[in-house]
C-alpha positions as a Markdown table, in Angstrom:
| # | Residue | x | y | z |
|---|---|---|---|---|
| 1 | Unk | 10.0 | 19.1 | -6.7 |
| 2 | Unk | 8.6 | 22.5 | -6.8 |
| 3 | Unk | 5.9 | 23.8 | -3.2 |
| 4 | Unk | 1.9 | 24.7 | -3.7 |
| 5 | Unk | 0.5 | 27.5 | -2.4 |
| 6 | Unk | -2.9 | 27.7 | -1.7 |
| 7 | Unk | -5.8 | 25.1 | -1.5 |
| 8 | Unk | -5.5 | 21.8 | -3.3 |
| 9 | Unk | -7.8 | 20.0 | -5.8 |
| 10 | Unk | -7.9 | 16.6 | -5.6 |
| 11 | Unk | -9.6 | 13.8 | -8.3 |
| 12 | Unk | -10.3 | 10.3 | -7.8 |
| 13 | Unk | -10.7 | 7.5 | -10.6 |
| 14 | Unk | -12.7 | 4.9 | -8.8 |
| 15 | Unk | -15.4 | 5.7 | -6.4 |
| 16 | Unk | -15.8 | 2.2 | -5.1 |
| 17 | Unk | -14.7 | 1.0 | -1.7 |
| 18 | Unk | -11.5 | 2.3 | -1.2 |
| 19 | Unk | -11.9 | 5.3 | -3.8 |
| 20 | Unk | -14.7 | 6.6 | -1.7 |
| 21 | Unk | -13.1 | 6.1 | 1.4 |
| 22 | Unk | -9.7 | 8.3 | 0.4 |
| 23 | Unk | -12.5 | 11.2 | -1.2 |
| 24 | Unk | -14.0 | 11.7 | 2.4 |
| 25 | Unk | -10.3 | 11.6 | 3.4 |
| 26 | Unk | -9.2 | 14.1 | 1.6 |
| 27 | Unk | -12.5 | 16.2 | 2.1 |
| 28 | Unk | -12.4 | 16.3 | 5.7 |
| 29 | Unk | -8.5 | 17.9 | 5.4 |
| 30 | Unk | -8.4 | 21.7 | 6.0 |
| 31 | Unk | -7.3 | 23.4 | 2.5 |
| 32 | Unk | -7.9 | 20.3 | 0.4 |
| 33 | Unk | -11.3 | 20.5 | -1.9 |
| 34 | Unk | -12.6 | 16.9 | -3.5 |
| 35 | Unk | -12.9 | 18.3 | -7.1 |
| 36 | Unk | -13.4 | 15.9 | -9.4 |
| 37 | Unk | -14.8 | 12.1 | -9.5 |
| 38 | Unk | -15.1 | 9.3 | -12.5 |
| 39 | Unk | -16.5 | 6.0 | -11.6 |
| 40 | Unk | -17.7 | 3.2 | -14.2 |
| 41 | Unk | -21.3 | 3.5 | -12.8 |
| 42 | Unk | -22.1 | 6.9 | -12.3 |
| 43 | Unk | -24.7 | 6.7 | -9.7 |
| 44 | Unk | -22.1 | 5.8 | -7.1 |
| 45 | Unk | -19.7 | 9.0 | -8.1 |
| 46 | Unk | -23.0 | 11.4 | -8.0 |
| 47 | Unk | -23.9 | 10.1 | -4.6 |
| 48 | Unk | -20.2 | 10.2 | -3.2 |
| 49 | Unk | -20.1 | 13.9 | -4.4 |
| 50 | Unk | -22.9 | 15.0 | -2.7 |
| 51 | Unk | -20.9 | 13.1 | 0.2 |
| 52 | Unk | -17.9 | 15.8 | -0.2 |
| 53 | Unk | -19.0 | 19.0 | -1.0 |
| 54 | Unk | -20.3 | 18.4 | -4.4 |
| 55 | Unk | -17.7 | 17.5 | -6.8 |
| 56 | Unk | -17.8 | 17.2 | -10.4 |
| 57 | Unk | -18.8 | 13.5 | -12.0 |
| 58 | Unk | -17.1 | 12.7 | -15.3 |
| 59 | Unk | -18.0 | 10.1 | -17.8 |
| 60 | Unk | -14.2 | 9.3 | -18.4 |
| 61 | Unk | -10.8 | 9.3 | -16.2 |
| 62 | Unk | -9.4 | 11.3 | -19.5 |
| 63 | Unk | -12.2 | 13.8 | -18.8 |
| 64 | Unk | -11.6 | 14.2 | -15.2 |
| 65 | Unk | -7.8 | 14.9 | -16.5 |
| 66 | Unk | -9.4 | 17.9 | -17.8 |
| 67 | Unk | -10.3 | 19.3 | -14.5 |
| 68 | Unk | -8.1 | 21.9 | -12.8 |
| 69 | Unk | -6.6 | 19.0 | -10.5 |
| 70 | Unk | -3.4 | 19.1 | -8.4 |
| 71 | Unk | -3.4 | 15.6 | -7.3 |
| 72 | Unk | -5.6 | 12.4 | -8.1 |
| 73 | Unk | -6.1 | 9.3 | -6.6 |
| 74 | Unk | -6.6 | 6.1 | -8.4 |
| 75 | Unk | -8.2 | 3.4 | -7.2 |
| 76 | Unk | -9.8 | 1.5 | -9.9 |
| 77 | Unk | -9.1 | -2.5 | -9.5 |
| 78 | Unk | -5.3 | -3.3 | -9.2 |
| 79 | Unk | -5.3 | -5.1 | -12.4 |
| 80 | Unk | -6.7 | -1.9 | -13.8 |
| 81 | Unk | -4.4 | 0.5 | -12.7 |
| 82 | Unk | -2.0 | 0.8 | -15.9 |
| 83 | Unk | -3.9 | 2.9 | -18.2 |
| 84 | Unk | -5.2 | 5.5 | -15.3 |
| 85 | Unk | -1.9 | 6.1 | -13.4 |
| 86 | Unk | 0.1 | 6.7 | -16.2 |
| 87 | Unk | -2.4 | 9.2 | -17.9 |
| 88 | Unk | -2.2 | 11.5 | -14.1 |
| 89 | Unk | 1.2 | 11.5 | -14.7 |
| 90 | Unk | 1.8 | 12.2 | -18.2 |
| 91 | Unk | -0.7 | 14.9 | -17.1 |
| 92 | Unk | 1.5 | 16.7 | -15.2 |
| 93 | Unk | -1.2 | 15.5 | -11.4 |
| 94 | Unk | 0.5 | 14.1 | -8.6 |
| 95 | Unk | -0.4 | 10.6 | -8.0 |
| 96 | Unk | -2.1 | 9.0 | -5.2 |
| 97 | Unk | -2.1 | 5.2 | -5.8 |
| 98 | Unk | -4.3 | 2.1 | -4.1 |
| 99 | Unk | -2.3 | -0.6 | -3.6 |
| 100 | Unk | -1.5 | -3.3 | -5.1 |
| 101 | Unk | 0.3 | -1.4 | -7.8 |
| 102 | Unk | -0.6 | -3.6 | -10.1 |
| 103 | Unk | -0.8 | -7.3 | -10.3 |
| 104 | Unk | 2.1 | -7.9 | -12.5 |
| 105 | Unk | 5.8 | -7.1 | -12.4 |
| 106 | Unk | 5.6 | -5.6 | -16.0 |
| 107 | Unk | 2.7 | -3.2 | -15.1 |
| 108 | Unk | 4.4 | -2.4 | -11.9 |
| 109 | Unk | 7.2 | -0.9 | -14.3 |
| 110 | Unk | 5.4 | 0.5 | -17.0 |
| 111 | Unk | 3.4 | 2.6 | -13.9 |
| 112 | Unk | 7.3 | 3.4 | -12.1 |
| 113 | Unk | 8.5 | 4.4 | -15.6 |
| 114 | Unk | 6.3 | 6.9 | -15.8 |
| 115 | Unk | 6.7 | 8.3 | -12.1 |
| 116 | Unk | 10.6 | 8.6 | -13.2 |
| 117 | Unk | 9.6 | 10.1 | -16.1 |
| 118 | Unk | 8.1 | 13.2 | -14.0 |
| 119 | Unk | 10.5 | 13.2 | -10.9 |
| 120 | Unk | 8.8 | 17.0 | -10.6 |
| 121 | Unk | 5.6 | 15.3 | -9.5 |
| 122 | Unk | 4.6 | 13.3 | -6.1 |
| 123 | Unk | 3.9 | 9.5 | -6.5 |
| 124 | Unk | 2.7 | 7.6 | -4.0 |
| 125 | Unk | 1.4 | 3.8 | -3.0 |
| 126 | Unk | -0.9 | 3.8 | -0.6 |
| 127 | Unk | 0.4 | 0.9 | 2.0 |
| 128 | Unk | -1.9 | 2.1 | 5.0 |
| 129 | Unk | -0.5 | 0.5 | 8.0 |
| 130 | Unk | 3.6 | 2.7 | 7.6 |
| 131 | Unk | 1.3 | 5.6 | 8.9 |
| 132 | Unk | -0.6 | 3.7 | 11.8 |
| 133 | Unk | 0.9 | 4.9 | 14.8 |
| 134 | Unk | 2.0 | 1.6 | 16.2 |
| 135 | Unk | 3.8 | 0.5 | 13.4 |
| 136 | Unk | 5.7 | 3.8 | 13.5 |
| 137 | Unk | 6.7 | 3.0 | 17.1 |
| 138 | Unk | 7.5 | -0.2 | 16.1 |
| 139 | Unk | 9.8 | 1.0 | 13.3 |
| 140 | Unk | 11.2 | 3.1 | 15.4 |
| 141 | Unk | 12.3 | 0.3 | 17.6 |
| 142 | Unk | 13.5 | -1.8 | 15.4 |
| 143 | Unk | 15.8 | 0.8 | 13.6 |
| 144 | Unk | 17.5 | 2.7 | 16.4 |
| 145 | Unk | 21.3 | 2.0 | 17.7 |
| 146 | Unk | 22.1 | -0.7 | 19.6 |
| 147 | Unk | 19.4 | -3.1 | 19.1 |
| 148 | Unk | 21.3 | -5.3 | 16.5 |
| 149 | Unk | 20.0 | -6.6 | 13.3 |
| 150 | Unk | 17.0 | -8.4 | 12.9 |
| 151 | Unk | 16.9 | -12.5 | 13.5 |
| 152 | Unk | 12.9 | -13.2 | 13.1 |
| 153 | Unk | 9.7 | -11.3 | 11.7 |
| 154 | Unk | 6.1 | -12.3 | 11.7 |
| 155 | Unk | 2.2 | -10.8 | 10.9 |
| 156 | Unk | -0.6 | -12.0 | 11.3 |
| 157 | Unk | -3.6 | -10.1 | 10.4 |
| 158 | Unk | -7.0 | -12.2 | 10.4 |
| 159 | Unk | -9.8 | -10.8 | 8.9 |
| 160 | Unk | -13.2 | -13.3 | 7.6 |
| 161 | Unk | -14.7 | -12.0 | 4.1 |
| 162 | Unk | -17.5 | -13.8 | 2.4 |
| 163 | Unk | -18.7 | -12.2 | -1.0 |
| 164 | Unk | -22.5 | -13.2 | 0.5 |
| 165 | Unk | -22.0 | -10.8 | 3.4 |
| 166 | Unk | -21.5 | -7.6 | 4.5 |
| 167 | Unk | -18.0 | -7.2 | 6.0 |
| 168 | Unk | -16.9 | -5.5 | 9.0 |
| 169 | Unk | -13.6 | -3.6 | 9.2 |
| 170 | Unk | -12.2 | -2.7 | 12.5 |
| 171 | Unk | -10.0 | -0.4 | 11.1 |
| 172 | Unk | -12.5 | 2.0 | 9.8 |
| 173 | Unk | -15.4 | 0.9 | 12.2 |
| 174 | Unk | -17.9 | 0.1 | 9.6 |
| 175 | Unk | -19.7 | -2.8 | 7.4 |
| 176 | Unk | -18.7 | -3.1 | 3.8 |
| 177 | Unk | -19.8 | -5.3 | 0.5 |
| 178 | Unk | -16.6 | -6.6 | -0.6 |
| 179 | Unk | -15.9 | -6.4 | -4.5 |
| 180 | Unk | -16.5 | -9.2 | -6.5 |
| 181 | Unk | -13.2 | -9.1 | -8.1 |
| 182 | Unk | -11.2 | -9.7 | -4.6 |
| 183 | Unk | -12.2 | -13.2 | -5.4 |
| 184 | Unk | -11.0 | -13.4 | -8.8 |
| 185 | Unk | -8.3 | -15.8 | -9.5 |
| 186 | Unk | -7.2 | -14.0 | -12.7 |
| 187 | Unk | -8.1 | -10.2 | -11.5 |
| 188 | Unk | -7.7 | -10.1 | -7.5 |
| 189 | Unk | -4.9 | -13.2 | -6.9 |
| 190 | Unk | -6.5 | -13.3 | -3.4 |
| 191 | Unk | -5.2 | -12.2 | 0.0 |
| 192 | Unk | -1.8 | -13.5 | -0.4 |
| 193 | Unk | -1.1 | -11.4 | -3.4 |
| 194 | Unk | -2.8 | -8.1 | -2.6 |
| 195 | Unk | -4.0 | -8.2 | 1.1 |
| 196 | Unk | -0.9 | -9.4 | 2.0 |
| 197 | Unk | 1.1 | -7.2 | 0.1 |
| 198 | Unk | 0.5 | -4.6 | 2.9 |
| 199 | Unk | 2.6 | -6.9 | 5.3 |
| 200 | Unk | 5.3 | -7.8 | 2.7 |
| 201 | Unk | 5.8 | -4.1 | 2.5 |
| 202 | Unk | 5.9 | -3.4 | 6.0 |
| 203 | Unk | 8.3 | -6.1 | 7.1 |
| 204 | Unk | 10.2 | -5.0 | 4.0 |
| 205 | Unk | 10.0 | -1.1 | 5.9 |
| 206 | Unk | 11.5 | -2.9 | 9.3 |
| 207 | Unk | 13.8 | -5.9 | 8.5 |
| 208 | Unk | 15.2 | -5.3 | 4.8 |
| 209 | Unk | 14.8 | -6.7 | 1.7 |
| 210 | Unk | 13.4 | -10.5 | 0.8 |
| 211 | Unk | 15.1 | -12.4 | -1.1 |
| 212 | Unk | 12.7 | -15.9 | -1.0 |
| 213 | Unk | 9.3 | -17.1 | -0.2 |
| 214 | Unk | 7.5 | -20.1 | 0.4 |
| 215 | Unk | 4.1 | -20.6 | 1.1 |
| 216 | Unk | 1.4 | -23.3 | 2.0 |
| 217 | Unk | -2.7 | -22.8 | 1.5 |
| 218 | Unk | -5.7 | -23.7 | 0.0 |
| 219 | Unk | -9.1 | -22.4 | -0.8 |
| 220 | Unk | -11.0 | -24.2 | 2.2 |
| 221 | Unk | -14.3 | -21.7 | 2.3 |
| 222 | Unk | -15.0 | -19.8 | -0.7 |
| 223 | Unk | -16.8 | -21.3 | -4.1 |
| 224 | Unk | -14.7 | -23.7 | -5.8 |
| 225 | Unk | -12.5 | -22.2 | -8.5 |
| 226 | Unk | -12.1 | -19.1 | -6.7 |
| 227 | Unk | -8.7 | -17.6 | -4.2 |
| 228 | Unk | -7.2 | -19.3 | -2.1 |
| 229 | Unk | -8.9 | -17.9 | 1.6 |
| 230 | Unk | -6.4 | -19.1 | 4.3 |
| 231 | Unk | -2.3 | -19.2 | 3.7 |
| 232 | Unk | 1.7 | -18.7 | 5.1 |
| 233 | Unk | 4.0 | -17.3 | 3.6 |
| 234 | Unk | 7.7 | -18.2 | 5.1 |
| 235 | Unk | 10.3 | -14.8 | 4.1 |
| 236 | Unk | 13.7 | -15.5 | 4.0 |
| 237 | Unk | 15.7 | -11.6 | 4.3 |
| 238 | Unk | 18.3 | -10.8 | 2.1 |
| 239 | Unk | 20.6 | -10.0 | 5.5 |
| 240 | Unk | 19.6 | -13.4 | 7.1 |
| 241 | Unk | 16.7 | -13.2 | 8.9 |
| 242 | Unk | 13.3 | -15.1 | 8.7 |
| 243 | Unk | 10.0 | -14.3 | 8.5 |
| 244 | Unk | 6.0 | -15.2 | 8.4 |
| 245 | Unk | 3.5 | -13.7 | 7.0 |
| 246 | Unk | -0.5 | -15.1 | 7.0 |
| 247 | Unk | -3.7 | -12.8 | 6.2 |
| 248 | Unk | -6.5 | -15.3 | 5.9 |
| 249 | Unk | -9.8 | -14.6 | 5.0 |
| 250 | Unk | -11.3 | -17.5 | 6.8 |
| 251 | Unk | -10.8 | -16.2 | 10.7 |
| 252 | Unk | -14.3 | -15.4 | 12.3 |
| 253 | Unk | -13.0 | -13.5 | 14.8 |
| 254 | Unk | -10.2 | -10.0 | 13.8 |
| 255 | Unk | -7.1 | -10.4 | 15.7 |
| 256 | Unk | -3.4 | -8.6 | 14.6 |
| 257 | Unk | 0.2 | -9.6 | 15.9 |
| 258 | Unk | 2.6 | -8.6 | 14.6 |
| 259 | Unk | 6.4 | -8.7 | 15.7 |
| 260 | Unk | 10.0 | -8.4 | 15.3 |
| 261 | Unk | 13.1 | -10.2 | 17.1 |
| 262 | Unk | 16.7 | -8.4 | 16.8 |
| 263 | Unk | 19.9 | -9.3 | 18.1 |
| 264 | Unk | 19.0 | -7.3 | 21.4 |
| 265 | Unk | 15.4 | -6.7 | 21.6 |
| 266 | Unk | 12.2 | -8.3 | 20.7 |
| 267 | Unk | 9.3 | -5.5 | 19.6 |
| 268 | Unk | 5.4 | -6.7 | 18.5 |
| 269 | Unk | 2.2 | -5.3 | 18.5 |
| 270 | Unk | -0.1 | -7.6 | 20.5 |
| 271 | Unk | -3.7 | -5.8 | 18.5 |
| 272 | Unk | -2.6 | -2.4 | 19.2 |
| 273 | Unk | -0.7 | -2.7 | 22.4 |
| 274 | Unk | 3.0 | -2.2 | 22.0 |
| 275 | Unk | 5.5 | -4.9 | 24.3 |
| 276 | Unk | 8.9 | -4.1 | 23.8 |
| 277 | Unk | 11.6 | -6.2 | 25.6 |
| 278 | Unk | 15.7 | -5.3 | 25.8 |
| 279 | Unk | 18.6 | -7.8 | 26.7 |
| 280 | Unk | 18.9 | -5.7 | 29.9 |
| 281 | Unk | 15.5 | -3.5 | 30.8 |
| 282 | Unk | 12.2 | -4.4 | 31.5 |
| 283 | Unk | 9.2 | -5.2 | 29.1 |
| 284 | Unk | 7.3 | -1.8 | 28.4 |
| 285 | Unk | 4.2 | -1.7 | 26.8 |
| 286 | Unk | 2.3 | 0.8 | 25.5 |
| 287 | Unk | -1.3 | 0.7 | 24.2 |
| 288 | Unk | -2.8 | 2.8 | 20.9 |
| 289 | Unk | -6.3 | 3.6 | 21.0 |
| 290 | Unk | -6.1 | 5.5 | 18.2 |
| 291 | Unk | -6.0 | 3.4 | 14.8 |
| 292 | Unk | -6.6 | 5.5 | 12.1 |
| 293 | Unk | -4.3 | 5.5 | 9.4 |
| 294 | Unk | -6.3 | 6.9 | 6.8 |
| 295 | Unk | -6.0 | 10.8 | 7.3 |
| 296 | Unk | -2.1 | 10.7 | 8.0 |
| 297 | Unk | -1.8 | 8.5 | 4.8 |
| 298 | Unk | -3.9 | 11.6 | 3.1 |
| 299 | Unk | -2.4 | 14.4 | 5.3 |
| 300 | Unk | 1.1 | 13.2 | 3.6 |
| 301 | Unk | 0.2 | 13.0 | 0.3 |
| 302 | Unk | -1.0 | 16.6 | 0.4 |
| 303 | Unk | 2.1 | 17.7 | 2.8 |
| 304 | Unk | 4.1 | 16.3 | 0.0 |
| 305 | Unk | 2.7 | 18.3 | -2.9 |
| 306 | Unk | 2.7 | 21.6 | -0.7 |
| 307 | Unk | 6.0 | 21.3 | 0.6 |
| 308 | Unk | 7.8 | 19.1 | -2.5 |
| 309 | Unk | 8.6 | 16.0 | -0.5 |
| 310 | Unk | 9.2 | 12.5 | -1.2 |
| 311 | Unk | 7.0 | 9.7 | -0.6 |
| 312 | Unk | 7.3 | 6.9 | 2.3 |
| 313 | Unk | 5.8 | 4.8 | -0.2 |
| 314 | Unk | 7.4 | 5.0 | -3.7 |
| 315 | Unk | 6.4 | 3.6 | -7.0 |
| 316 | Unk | 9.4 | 1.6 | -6.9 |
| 317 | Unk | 8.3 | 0.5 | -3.5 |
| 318 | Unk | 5.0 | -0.5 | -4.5 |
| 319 | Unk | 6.7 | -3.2 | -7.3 |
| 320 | Unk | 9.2 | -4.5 | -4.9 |
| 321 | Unk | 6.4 | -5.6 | -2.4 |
| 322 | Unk | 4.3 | -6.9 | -5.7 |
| 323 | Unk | 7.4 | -8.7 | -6.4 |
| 324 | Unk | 7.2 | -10.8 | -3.0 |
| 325 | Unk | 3.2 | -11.4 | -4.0 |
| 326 | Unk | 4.4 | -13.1 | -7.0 |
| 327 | Unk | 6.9 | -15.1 | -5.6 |
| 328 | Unk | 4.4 | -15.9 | -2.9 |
| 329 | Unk | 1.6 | -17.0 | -5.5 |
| 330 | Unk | 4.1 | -19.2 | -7.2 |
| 331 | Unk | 5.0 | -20.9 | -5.0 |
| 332 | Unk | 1.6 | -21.6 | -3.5 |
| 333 | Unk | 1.4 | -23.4 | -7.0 |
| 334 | Unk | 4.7 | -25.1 | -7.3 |
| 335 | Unk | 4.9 | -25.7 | -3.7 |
| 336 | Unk | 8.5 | -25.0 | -3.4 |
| 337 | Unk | 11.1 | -21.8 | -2.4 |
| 338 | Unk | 10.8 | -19.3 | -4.5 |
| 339 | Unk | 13.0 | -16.4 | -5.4 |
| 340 | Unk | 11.7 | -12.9 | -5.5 |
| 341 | Unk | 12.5 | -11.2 | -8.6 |
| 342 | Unk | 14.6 | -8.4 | -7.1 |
| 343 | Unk | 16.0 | -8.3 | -10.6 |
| 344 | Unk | 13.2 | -6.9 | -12.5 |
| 345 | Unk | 12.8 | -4.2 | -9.5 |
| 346 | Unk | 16.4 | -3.2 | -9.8 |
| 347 | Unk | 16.2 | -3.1 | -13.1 |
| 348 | Unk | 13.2 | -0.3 | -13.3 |
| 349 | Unk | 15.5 | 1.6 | -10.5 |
| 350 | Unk | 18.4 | 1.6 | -13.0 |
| 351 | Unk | 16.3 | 2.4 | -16.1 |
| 352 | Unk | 14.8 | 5.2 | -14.2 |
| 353 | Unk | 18.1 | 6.6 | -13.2 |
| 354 | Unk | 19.0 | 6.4 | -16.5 |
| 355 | Unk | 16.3 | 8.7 | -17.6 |
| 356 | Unk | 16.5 | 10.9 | -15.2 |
| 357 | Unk | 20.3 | 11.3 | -15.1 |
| 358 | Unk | 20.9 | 15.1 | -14.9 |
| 359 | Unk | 17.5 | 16.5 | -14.9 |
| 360 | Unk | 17.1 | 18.4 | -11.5 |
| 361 | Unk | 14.8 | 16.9 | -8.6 |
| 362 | Unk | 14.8 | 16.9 | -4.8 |
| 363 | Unk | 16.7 | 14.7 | -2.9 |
| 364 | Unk | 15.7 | 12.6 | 0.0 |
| 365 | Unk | 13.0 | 9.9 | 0.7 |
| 366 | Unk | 12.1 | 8.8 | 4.0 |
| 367 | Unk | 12.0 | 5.2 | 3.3 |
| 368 | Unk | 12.0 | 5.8 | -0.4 |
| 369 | Unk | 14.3 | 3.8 | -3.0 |
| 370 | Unk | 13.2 | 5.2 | -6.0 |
| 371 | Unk | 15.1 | 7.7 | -8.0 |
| 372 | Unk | 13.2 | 10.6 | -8.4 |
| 373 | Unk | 9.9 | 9.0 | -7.4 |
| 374 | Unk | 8.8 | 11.9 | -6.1 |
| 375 | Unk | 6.8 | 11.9 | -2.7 |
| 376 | Unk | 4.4 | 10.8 | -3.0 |
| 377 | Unk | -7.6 | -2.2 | -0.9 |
| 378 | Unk | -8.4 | -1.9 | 2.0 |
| 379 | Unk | -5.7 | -3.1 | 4.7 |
């Protein structure tokens, strides 16, 4: 990947909750100019430019594509993401993708066969919570000599949404209307496809690859016929250990835990206060006040088109944590184990190698397994 000079122009397809929120992102970053905004309505992209310095509106994502752009987020609905994040690559953009990648294994790789198609260009899925800093400390933890491999994972992020009410999020300190389409059965799957795809992801980031799900739940508060609201999902690793993940949408009060328990150590963050524990030392614990994840999300995704890095979040990462969501939705429905397609996700890493055999790209991904990925919901 070549480096940029100079300020960069960012777009964004999808001016709704999240799209909005990555705009004033990126708009509050020194050298970075909000250029560019398409939304469906366009009431809601004329009153967000005004927001960040007075951007253009376009009727269409293909006109915004027209704009003298450097990168461009997408954030339309996840089931909606295909058509868009293709198009900024085929257009030569760097990508900045919401998550869920899609909400299918054969979008997923339609959208990663495009990002291998332009290893030149920065492509990355925007999983939020790799970039809080307790998470990082956690990571850190859990990866360094010594400490053994990992026995038993678990999150468990609580949250209480209710498409009646406004919505408050603790990670961004504010009150929200959440979109319609979360509750979608067809379009939105519900928290254990997408919300929870954050914490498949980063247990995926800590322990290793999962190999097999099973999951209990129910819709117990919202309208008949929609998502189920409160869930588990049991993780069995590729390398042996266990796991839990549950994001329900039915808990009145917020409340995060999330942990991991190695060989030699035990690591978790108790709502933003580190305790970690050795076979031989005492507990330390350390507490985060600050919980924004938002701006060094956005600060990497620019870092990555000045300096030509790879992502911490591939494309290819993206689809392998959509491939534990569908595991997890099945077997919600079957009510059994479930295998994670981990086929499928190998098979896009093979095609795209394929492609992009001899063509010349940078090397090295923190956290990255996708071959020439290049670097790059709420949570």
């Amino acid at each position: 990947m070549s480096t940029h000079d100079g300020p960069v122009r960012i777009g964004v397809i999808g001016c709704g909750l999240m799209g909005s929120l990555h705009a004033r992102t990126f708009a509050s970053l020194p050298g970075v100019e909000v250029a560019a905004l398409h939304n469906r309505s366009r009431d809601k992209a004329e009153a967000l430019a005004q927001e960040v310095g007075g951007a253009t509106v376009y009727d269409s994502y293909q006109q915004l594509l027209e704009h003298d752009l450097d990168g461009v987020v997408v954030a339309t609905p996840d089931h909606l993401h295909v058509e868009p994040a293709t198009a900024v690559l085929a257009s030569g953009r760097h990508l900045f993708l919401e998550k869920a990648i899609a909400t299918s294994l054969e979008d997923a790789a339609t959208i990663v066969a495009a990002g291998q198609a332009r290893p030149d260009l920065a492509a990355l899925v925007a999983y939020p919570l790799r970039f809080s800093p307790v998470y990082q400390a956690m990571q850190r933890e859990v990866t360094r000599a010594g400490v053994g491999k990992p026995i038993q994972a678990w999150s468990m992020r609580t949250h209480f949404l209710d498409p009646q009410q406004q919505v408050y999020d603790k990670y961004r300190d504010h009150y929200y209307a959440t979109p319609a389409w979360y509750f979608d059965a067809e379009h939105g799957k519900g928290p254990i496809f997408s919300h929870a795809s954050h914490d498949y992801d980063l247990l995926g980031w800590m322990c290793g690859e999962v190999e097999s799900v099973f999951a209990i739940g129910d819709n117990y508060l919202l309208p008949p016929g929609s998502v189920a609201d409160a869930f588990t999902v049991s993780l069995r690793f590729a390398n042996g250990a266990i796991g839990q993940v549950s994001t329900p949408w039915v808990t009145r009060v917020d409340y995060d835990i999330t942990g991991v328990a190695t060989e030699q150590m035990t690591v978790m963050n108790n709502d933003g206060e580190m305790r970690v524990k050795d076979a031989t030392g005492p507990e330390r614990r350390t507490t985060f006040s600050e919980n924004d994840m938002w701006q060094p999300l956005g600060s990497h995704f620019i870092d990555c088109i000045r300096q030509g890095q790879q992502p911490l979040v591939s494309l290819l990462d993206g689809m392998q944590a959509i491939a534990i969501s569908e595991a997890a939705l099945r077997s919600l429905a079957e009510r059994r184990e479930v295998p994670v397609d981990l086929a499928a996700v190998r098979a896009a890493a093979t095609s795209g190698a394929s492609r992009s055999s001899g063509a010349s790209r940078s090397s090295g991904a923190s956290g990255s397994s996708e071959p020439g990925g290049g670097a790059g919901h709420g949570a």
